[in-house]
Phi, psi and omega in degrees: 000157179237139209254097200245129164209192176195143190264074320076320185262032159241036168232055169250136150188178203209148190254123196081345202254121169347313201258105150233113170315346183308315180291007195263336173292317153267032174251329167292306140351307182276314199290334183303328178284293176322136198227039165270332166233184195237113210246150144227172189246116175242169170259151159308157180258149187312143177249108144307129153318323181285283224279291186345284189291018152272329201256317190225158184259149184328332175248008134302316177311303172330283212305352182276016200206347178278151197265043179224144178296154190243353152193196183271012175267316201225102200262159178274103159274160149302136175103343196272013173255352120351266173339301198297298173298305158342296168305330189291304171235072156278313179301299216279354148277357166293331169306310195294299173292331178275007139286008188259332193099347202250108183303151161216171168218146173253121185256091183222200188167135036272175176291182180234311204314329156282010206256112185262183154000255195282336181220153178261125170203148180078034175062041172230131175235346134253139249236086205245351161241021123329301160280334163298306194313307183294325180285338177294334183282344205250009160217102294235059142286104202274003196192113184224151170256131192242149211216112194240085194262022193270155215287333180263130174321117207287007205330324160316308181278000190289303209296345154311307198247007192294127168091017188271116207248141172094350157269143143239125190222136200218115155234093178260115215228170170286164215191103001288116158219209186270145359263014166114341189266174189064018157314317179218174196284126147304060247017233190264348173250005178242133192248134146266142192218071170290151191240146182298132127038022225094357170328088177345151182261038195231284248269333185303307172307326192276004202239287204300336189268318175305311191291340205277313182297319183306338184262333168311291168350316199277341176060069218276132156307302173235150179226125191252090158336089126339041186299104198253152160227068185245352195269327187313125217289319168266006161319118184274024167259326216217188196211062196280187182187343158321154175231173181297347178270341166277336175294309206304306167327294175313314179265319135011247193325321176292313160290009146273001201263357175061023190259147167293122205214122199245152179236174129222138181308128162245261185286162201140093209245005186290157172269016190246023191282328177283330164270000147280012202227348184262325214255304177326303175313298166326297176314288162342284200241058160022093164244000000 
């Protein structure tokens, strides 16, 4: 497996605010240590604008280089639409390998899953696996699975790829939370599987394995991951219930599904973020 990062995307940060790239430093720190798998290392791959505006519009693109916070969750850093692409393409060398045989994950920031059209939110300012999905469609993969298991409703990439033909998108998030989206299905390809509150985590799993058949359905080639670990029974955003044994479960179940399958990381705000990001893996390639 390959570990695609940049020490670059842990010089962002806001004093108090939740999303600190720092953990993407320790989490690489820890998977650099460990010695159950067998990792190599990459950088993101370069982004062209023409891939970008598959996903998003020319005055988004702008609107990433104006010096104004874009809500009150998601501030105008320097550098963040730099940053932004970097993530953007992290998604898109995981594509690239896992069309190769070689699974990956990308360990960048900022997230992508909230990032619509048209808006940056939710500590997300591009939509970033949402356009690898588009770029897989557009050099001539018919049929990819987007697969969101983070606490948050994936709404950016739904508002991308909805009515996208050869996508599928499955999310499963807690429900009521932020950003308030995700109850019911979106035209013929975004499936939602919203979860309650306090969900026992047996009733949680059982929601995740309905979204995972549902995108099987679709009978996808590749399936492309939201790895959120917001879900997590200590996670100080949601009111999650997972444990480290459900990630390992989640990549698990995935790598039984026997389809070539790329993650990236999104949401995961706990200090317990590397070991919960080692056990996912560890599943995937059933360690």
């Amino acid at each position: 497996m390959t570990i695609i990062t940049d020490p670059r995307c842990t010089e962002y940060r806001a004093v108090g605010h939740p999303e600190k790239p720092a953990r993407v430093q320790r989490t690489a720190e820890l998977l650099r240590e460990q010695k159950s798998l067998d990792l190599r290392w990459s950088e993101p791959s370069p982004v062209e604008d023409s891939v970008l505006l598959r996903g998003h519009s020319e005055n988004h693109l702008k609107r990433l280089a104006l010096a104004q916070d874009f809500d009150g969750d998601t501030p105008f850093f320097p550098g963040i639409g730099d940053h932004a692409r970097r993530g953007v393409g992290g998604a898109l060398k995981a594509l690239e390998l896992i069309r190769t045989g070689e699974p990956a994950f990308s360990l960048l920031r900022p997230p992508g899953h909230h990032a619509t059209r048209d808006q940056a939110m939710g500590f997300c300012y591009l939509s970033s696996l949402a356009i690898a999905a588009l770029e897989a469609r557009a050099t001539g993969i018919e049929r990819i699975a987007l697969f969101d298991f983070d606490v948050h409703h994936g709404n950016g990439t739904e508002d991308v790829v909805a009515g996208i033909a050869g996508v599928t998108f499955a999310s499963v998030h807690q429900h009521p939370c932020y950003p308030g989206t995700g109850a019911g299905p979106v035209g013929n390809n975004c499936f939602n599987f919203p979860v309650a509150p306090g969900t026992p985590r047996v009733e949680w799993r059982k929601t995740l394995e309905q979204a995972l058949q549902r995108l099987l359905e679709s009978r996808p080639q590749i399936i492309g991951v939201s790895a959120g670990f917001d879900a997590y029974s200590r996670d100080p955003l949601a009111n999650g219930s997972l444990e480290r044994e459900d990630f390992y479960w989640i990549g698990q179940r995935l790598r039984a599904t026997g389809i070539p399958t790329f993650s990236i990381l999104e949401g995961g705000y706990s200090l317990d973020l590397p070991d919960l990001v080692l056990h996912y893996l560890l599943g995937l390639e059933g360690k």
